[in-house]
C-alpha positions in Angstrom: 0.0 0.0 0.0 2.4 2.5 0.7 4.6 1.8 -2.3 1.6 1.5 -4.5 0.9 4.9 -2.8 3.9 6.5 -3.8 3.7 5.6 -7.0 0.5 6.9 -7.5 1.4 10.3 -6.2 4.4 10.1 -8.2 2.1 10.0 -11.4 -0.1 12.1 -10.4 3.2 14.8 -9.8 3.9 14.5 -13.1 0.1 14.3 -14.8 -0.6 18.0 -13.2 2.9 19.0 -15.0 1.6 17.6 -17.9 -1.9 19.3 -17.5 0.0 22.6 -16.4 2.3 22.6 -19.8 -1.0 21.8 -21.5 -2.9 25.0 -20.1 0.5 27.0 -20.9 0.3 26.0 -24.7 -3.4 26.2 -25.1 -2.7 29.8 -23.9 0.0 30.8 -25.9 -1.7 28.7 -28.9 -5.3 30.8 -28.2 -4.3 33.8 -27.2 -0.5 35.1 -28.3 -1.1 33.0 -32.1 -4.4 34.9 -32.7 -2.5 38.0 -31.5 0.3 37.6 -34.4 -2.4 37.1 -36.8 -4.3 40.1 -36.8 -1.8 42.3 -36.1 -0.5 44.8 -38.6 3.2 44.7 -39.5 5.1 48.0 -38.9 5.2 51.1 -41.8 8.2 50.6 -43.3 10.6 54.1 -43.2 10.0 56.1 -45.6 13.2 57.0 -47.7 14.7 59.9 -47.0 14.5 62.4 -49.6 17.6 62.6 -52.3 20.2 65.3 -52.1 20.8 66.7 -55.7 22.9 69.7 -57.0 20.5 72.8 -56.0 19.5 75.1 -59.1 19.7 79.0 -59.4 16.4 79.2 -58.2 16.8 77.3 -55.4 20.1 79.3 -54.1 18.3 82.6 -55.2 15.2 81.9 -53.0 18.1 80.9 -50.2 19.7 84.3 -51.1 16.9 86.4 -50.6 15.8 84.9 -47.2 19.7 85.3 -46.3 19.4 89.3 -47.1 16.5 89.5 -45.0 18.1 88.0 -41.9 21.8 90.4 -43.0 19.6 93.6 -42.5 18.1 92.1 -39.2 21.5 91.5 -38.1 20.2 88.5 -37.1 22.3 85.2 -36.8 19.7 82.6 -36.6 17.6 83.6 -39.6 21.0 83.7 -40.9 22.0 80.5 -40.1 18.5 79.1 -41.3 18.8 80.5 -44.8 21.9 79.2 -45.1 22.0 75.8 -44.1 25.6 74.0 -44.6 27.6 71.5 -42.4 31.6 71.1 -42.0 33.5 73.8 -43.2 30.9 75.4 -45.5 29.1 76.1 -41.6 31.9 78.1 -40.6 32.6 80.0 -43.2 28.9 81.3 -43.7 28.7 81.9 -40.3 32.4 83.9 -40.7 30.8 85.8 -43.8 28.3 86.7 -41.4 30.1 88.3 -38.7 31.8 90.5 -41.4 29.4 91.9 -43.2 27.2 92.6 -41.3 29.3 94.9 -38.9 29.5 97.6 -42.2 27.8 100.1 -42.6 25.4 99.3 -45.6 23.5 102.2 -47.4 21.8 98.8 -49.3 22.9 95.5 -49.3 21.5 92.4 -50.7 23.0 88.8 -50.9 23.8 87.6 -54.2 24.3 84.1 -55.8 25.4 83.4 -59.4 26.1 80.0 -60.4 30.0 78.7 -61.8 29.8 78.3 -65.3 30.3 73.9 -66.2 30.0 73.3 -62.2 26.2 72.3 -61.8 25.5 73.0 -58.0 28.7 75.3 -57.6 27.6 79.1 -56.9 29.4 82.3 -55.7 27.6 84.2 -53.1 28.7 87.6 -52.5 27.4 90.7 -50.0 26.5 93.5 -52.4 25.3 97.0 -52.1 26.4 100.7 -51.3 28.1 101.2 -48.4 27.6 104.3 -46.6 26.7 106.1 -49.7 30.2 105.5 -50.8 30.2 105.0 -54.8 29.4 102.4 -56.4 26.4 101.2 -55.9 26.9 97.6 -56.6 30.1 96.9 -54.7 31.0 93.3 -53.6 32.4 93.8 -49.9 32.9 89.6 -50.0 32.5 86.6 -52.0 32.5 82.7 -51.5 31.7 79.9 -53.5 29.6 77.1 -52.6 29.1 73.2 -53.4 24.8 73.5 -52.6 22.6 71.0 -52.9 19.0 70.7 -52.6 16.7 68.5 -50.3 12.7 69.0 -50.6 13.4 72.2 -52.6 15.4 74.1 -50.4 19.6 74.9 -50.9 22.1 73.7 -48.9 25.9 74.7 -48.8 27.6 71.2 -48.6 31.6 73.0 -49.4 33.5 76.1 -49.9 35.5 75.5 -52.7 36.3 79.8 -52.9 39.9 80.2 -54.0 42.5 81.1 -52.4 42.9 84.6 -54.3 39.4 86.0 -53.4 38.8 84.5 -50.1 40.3 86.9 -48.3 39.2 89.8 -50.3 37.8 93.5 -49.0 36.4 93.0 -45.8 37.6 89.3 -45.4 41.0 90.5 -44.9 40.7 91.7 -41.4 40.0 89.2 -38.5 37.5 91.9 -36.4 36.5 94.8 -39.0 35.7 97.8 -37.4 34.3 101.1 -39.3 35.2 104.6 -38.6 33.1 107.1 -40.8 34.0 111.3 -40.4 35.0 114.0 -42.8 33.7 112.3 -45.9 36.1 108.7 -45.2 34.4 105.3 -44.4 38.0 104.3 -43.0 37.9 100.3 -42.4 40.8 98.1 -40.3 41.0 95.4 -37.6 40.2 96.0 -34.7 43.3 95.9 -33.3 44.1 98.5 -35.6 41.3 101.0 -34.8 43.4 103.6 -33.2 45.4 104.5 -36.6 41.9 104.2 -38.2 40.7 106.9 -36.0 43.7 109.1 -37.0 43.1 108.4 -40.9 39.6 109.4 -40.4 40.6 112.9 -38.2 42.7 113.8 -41.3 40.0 113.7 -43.5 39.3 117.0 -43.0 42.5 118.9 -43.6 42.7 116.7 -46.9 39.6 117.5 -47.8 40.4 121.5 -48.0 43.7 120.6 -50.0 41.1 119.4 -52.6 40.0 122.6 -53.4 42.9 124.1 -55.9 41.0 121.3 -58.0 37.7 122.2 -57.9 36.7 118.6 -56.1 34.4 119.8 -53.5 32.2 116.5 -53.7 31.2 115.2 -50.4 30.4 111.8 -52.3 32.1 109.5 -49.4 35.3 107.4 -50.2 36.6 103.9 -48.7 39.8 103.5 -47.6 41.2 100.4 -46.4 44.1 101.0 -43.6 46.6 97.7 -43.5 48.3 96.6 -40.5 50.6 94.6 -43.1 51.4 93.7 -46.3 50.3 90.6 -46.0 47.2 91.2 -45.6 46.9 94.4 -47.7 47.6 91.9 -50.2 45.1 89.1 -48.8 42.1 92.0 -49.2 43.3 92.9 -53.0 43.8 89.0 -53.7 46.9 89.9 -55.5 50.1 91.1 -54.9 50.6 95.1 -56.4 54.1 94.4 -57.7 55.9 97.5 -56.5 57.1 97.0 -52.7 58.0 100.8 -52.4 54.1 101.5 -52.8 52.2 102.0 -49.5 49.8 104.8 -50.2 47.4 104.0 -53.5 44.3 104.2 -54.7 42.6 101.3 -56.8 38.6 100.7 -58.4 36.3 99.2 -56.4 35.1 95.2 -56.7 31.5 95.6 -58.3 28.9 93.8 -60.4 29.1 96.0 -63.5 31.8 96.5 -65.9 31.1 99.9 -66.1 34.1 102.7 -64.5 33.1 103.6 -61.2 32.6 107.5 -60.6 35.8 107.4 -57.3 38.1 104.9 -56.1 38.9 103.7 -53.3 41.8 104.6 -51.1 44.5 101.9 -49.8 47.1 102.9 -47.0 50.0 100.9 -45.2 49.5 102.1 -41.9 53.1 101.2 -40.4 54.4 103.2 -43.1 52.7 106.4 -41.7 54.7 105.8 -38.2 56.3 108.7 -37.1 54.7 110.9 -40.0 51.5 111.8 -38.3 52.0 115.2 -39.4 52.2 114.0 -43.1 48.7 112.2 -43.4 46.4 114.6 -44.3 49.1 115.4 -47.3 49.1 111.7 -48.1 45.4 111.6 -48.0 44.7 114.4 -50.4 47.2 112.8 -53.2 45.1 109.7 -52.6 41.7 111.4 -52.7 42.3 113.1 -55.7 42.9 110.2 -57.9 39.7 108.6 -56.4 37.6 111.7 -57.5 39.9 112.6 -60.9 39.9 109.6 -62.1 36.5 110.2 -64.1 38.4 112.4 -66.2 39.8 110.3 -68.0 37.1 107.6 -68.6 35.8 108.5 -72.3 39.9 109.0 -73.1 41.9 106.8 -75.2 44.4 107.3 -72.6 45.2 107.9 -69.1 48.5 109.8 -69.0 50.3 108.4 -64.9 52.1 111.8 -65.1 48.7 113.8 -65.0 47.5 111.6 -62.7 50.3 111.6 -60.9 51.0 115.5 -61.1 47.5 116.5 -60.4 47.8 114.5 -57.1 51.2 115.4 -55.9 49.9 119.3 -56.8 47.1 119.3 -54.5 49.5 117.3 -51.7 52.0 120.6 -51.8 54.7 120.6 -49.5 57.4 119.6 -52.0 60.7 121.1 -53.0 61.2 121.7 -57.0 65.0 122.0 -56.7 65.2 118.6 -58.1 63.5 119.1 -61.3 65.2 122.8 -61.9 68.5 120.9 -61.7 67.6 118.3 -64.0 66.1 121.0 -66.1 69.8 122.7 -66.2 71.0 119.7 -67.0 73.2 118.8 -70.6 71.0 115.3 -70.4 67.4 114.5 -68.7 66.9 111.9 -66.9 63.3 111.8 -67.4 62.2 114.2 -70.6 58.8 115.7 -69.9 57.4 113.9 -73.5 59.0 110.4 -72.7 57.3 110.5 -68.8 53.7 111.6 -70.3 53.7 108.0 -72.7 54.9 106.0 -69.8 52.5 103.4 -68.6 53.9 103.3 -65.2 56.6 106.0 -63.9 57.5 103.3 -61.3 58.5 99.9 -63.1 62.1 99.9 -63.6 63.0 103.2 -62.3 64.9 104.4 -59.0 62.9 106.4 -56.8 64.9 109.9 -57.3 63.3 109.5 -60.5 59.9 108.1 -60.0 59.8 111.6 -57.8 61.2 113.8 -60.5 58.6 112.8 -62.4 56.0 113.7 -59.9 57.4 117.2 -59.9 57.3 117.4 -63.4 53.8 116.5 -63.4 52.9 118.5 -60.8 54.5 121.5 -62.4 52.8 121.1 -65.0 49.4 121.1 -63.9 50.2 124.3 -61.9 51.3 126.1 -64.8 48.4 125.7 -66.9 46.1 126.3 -63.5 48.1 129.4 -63.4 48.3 130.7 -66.5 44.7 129.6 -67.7 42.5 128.3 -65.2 41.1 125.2 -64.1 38.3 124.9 -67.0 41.3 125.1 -69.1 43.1 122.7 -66.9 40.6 119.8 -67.3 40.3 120.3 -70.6 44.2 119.8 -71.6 44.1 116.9 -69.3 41.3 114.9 -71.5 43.1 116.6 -74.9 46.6 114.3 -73.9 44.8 111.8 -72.5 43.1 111.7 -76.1 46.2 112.4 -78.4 48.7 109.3 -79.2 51.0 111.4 -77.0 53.5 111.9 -79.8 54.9 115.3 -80.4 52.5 115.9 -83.1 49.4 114.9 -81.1 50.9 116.6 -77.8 51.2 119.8 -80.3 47.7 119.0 -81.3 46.2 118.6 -78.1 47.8 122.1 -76.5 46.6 123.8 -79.6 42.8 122.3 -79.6 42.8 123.2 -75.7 44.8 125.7 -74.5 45.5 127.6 -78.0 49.4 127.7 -77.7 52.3 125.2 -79.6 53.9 122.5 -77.6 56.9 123.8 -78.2 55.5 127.3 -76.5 53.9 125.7 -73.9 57.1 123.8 -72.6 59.5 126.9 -72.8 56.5 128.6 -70.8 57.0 125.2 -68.2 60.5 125.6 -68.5 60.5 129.3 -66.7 57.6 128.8 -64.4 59.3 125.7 -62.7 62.2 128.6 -61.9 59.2 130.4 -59.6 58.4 127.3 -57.5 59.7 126.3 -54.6 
């Protein structure tokens, strides 16, 4: 009995494990089974849209909403308009933080697509800058890999190169803008002090102006350099002629068209120590940028007018040099041979490069004195319009001041005696 006993309860152990397992599968059989069934498989993802290169619609839409957020000066719309990723996010977040600290008259953001690159554009800040001429000028330029997701740009690379990346306002690493008497003086930061200085002499230059006639308060840029370096970054090219620090040079701008000034270039460690010298060195500067329409329409643009009507309004200079080459058996720089050359400073030493400004100042202040300065402008376009031979020198003091070459440079000759 008790071993039939055990046994029994021994199967009856393992019949309610049986019975147990039973209830277990019926369950997972009745209730998780039906469960698969009816239940829906999961959406598969949909595919994310393709990137593709963006078109010139697509970056000029991004353009526009970019030149609404510049003249917001704000950084998030900015960075919204302009969506881009690696590099390309720096550098439009870099292109921000310059231009927008100028002082824009009008500004709009510009992109233009790369000729044979499908997706590659240049995007540029243009406008007028405080009323400054022209009215189209580029202050900086990038170009841009974009591509387009859902119909909206996006900058993927900047592929700019290296010779415009730095241009104009890209130059400095902090721009600042100092705007009195007339100058919309821009540097670095670190550099605002001699930028304050430029600006102060503004208006001492500004009266030197007047034995021209240039009484324009049109506004001119000039760009003050800490170095070479990076006078030649904001150019993108190197001028050629190290002994230049002072200079005045056409703006960067859509049209092809001359602009009406130029803008104004100075080396500001090379005004060290010459403080009293700047506003000089700023009127020979700001009368090429407002002469330099004078010569627009002519088949030439004599550098010893230009040159001599600068140096005449910048005074301060002795003559002795030029009356002793005058009295010389030999010149070293005949009147007629500086008038046809393209450039009084490539291959010559400075003691002549500056005999030649006297000579062209000279002259300018002998026909100013012996005609006046209706006459003056109009013997200026007359060279400028000859072939600047003898005969058409001849021609063109005849047509405008009714005198011979030949009388008009013994005339020189004497008056250079008078000057200082």
């Amino acid at each position: 009995m008790a071993q039939g006993s055990r046994k029994t309860r021994q199967l009856l152990v393992l019949g309610a494990a049986v019975l147990a397992a039973a209830v277990v599968a019926l369950v997972v059989v009745g209730v998780v089974l039906p469960l698969r069934s009816t239940e829906k498989p999961p959406a598969a993802a949909a595919p994310e849209a393709r990137e593709r290169a963006a078109t010139a619609s697509e970056m000029d839409a991004a353009a526009a909403r970019a030149t609404q957020a510049l003249r917001a000066h704000d950084a998030g719309a900015w960075a919204a308009a302009l969506p881009a990723s690696g590099r390309a996010r720096r550098s439009v977040t870099a292109l921000f933080e310059h231009v927008a600290r100028l002082p824009w008259t009008t500004v709009r953001i510009v992109a233009e697509p790369v000729d044979g690159h499908p997706g590659r554009f240049f995007l540029g800040a243009v406008g007028e800058l405080a009323g400054a001429d022209p009215p189209d000028r580029i202050m900086a330029r990038r170009v841009y890999d974009a591509v387009a997701r859902a119909g909206r740009a996006a900058l993927r690379a900047d592929v700019t190169p290296r010779d415009i990346r730095g241009q104009q306002i890209m130059a400095f690493r902090a721009p600042v803008v100092v705007r009195r008497n007339g100058l919309v003086v821009i540097a670095d930061k670190a550099e605002q002090a001699a930028a304050e200085e430029l600006a102060r002499a503004g208006g001492p230059a500004r009266d030197r102006l007047k034995l021209l006639g240039l009484t324009s308060r049109k506004p001119v840029v000039v760009y003050c350099y800490a170095s070479r370096a990076e006078m030649r970054r904001s150019l993108g090219e190197d001028p050629g002629e190290e002994r230049v620090r002072f200079f005045s040079h056409p703006p960067i701008h859509l049209e092809k068209t001359p602009t009406w000034t130029r803008d104004v270039g100075v080396l500001g460690p090379a005004l060290a120590g010459k403080e009293a010298w700047t506003p000089q060195m700023l009127a020979h500067e700001l009368t090429h940028a407002y002469t330099t329409s004078w010569f627009v329409d002519e088949k030439h643009a004599p550098t010893l007018l230009a040159e001599g009507l600068a140096t005449a309004v910048e005074g301060g200079r002795s003559f002795q040099p030029l009356r002793d080459d005058l009295a010389a058996a030999t010149s070293r720089f005949p009147l007629e041979k500086a008038l046809r050359a393209r450039s009084l400073w490539k291959g010559n030493a400075i003691g002549k490069v500056r005999l030649a400004y006297l000579e062209g100042a000279s002259l300018v202040l002998y026909v100013l004195d012996h005609w006046n300065l209706r006459h003056l402008k109009a013997f200026v376009r007359a060279v400028g319009d000859s072939d600047l031979t003898r005969k058409g020198l001849d021609a063109a003091a005849r047509d405008s001041l009714g005198v011979r070459w030949h009388a008009l440079r013994a005339g020189w000759t004497s008056f250079v005696q008078t000057l200082p």
